[in-house]
N, C-alpha and C positions, 0 to 999 in steps of 0.2 A: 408455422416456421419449422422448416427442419433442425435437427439436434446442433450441427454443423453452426448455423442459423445464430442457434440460440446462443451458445457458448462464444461467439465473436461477440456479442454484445454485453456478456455480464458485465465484462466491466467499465461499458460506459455507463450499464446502471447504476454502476456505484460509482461513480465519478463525481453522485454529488455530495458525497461524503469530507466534509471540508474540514481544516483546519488551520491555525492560525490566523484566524479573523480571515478564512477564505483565500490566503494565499498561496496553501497547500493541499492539494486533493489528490483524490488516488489517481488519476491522470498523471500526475507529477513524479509518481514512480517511479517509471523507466528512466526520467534523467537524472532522478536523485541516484539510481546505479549507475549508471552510467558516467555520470561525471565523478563521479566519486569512487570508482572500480578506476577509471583513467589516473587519479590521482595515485591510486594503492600499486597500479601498473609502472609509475614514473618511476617513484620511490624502488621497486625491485628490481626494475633495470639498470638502475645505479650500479648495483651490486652485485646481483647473481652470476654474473660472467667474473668476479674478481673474488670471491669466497676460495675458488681452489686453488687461485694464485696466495691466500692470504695463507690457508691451509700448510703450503708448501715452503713460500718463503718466511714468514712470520714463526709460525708455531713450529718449522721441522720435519712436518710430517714426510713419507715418501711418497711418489707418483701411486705408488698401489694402495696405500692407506686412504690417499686422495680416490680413488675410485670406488676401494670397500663404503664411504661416507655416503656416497652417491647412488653405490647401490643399496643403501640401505633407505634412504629418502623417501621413493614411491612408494615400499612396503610402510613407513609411517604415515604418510597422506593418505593410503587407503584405511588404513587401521582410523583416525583422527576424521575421516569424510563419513567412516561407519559411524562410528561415538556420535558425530554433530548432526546426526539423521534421529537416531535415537532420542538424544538430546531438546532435539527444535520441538520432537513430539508434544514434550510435556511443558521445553520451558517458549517454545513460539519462537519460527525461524528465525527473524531479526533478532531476538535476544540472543539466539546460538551465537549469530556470526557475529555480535559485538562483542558477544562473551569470550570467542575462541580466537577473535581475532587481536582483540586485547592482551590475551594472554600470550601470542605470536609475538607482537609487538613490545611485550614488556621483556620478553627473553631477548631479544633483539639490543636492547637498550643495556640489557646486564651485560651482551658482549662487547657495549661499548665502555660503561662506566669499570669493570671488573676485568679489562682488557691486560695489563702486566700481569693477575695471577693468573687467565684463565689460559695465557698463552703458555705457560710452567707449566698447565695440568693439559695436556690435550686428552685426558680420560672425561674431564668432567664437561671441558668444551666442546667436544663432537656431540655428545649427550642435546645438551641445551639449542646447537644447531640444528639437529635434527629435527626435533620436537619441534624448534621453533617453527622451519621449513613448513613443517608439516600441519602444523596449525593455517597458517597463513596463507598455504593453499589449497585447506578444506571444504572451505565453504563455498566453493562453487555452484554445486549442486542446489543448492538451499539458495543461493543467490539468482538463480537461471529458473527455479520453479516460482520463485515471487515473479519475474519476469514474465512468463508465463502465462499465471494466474491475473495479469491487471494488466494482457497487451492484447489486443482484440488481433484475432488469425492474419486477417489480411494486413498487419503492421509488425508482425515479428519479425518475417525475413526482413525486415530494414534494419533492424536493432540487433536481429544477429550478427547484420551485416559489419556496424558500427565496431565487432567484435574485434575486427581487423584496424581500427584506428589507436585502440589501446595496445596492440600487439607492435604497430610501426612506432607509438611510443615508447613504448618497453625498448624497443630497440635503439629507438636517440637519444636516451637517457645512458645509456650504457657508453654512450659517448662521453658526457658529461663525467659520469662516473670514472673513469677513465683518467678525465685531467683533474678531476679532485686528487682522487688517489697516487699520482704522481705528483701533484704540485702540494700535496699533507701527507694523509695517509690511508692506509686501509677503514682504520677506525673513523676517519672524520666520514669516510664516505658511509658508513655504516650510520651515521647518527644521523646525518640526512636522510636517509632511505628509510630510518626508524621515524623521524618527526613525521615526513611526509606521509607514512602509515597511519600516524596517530592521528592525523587529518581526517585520512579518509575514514577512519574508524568513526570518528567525530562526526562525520556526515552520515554516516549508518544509521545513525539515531535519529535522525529526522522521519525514518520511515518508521518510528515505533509505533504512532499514532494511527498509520495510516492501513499498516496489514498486519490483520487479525493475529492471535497466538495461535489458535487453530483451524482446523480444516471447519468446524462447527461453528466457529464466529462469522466463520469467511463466507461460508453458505447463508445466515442470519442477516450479514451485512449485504448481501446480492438481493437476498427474496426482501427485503424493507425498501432498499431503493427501488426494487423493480417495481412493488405495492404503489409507495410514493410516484412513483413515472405513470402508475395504471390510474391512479389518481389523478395526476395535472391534467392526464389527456381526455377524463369521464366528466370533469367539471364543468368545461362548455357546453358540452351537453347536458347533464341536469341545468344548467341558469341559462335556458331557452329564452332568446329577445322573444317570442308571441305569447310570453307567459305576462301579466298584468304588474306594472312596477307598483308595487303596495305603497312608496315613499311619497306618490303623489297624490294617493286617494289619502292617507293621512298628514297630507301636510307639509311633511318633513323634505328639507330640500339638502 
């Protein structure tokens, strides 16, 4: 088989790598992202369109202070996507992005519960959103090569494709978000878009079991299942029916 070949099937080799009494295998992968990337998707579209309204009418700030916040945003996502690359190296991708997304989500939460001081201090609240932002959507990257790693070639472009059902979510959530915000307030909308985060975060964990910490487990876990697959299929062949059943020349039935 060509290289091409080979690499479409590693991970149906390890598909048979199961857990929880078999109801979760590395096949299970791509939906555990995916359904659980939609959920972390719902919860930000609550929101993200109503931050610079909150910015401006809530906390004071002016139209241009609202745009220095924004320009500063990508320059922390790429600084925090560098860190969570780093990071996966040693502590294993799934831990990065529960780890960093946790921490995303816990700054999120302090803008809800610390809301009257932080809106007094807008030095220490821009601070804490940014970071937050920026955590939350770092992990991309680290999310897309698990995807990768456990989607055989000819099934990506469908799951990339899926890519776009989370994005028309993002965007009817922000409807929602909307009439919260007008029928409560900034802050309630925030605390739903923080719960729903800590869902998705929650669902994260289920893949701990299933992809390796490293690049060197993940190779271990491919070449045992492939071993195991090279096995099931040599077996009918060595226990040849024209070979003499022993169980009947001694007896034993």
């Amino acid at each position: 088989k060509d290289k091409g070949a080979a690499e479409g099937e590693q991970p149906k080799a390890a598909a048979k790598n199961k857990f929880c009494g078999g109801r979760l295998k590395t096949t299970s992968i791509p939906y555990i992202l995916f359904t659980f990337d939609l959920i972390v998707s719902l919860g930000s579209g609550m929101t993200v369109k109503f931050f610079p309204l909150f910015f401006k009418n809530d906390c004071g700030l002016t139209p241009t202070e609202v745009q220095v916040i924004y320009l500063i945003v990508p320059i922390v996502m790429v600084a925090c996507s560098g860190l969570g690359s780093k990071m996966a190296k040693k502590a294993g991708r799934v831990q990065t992005i529960i780890t960093v997304k946790t921490l995303g989500v816990s700054l999120l939460f302090s803008m809800v519960f610390f809301e009257d001081y932080l809106q007094q201090t807008p030095l220490l609240l821009v601070p804490i959103y940014v970071l937050r932002t920026g955590l939350i959507n770092s992990t991309y990257p680290l999310q897309e090569s698990i995807l990768m790693d456990f989607v055989p070639k000819n099934e990506r472009a469908r799951w990339k494709s899926l890519e776009s059902v989370s994005q028309f979510g993002w965007c009817g959530s922000a409807v929602l978000g909307g009439l919260l915000a007008d029928k409560f307030d900034y802050s309630f909308t925030f605390l739903i878009t923080a719960i729903l985060q800590s869902v998705g975060v929650l669902g994260y964990s289920l893949l701990l079991p299933l992809v390796p910490r490293s690049e060197k487990d993940l190779a271990k876990q491919r070449k045992s299942a492939a071993s195991a697959s090279t096995d099931d299929l040599s077996r009918p062949l060595l226990d040849s029916p024209d070979e003499p059943n022993t169980s009947r020349l001694t007896g034993v039935v």
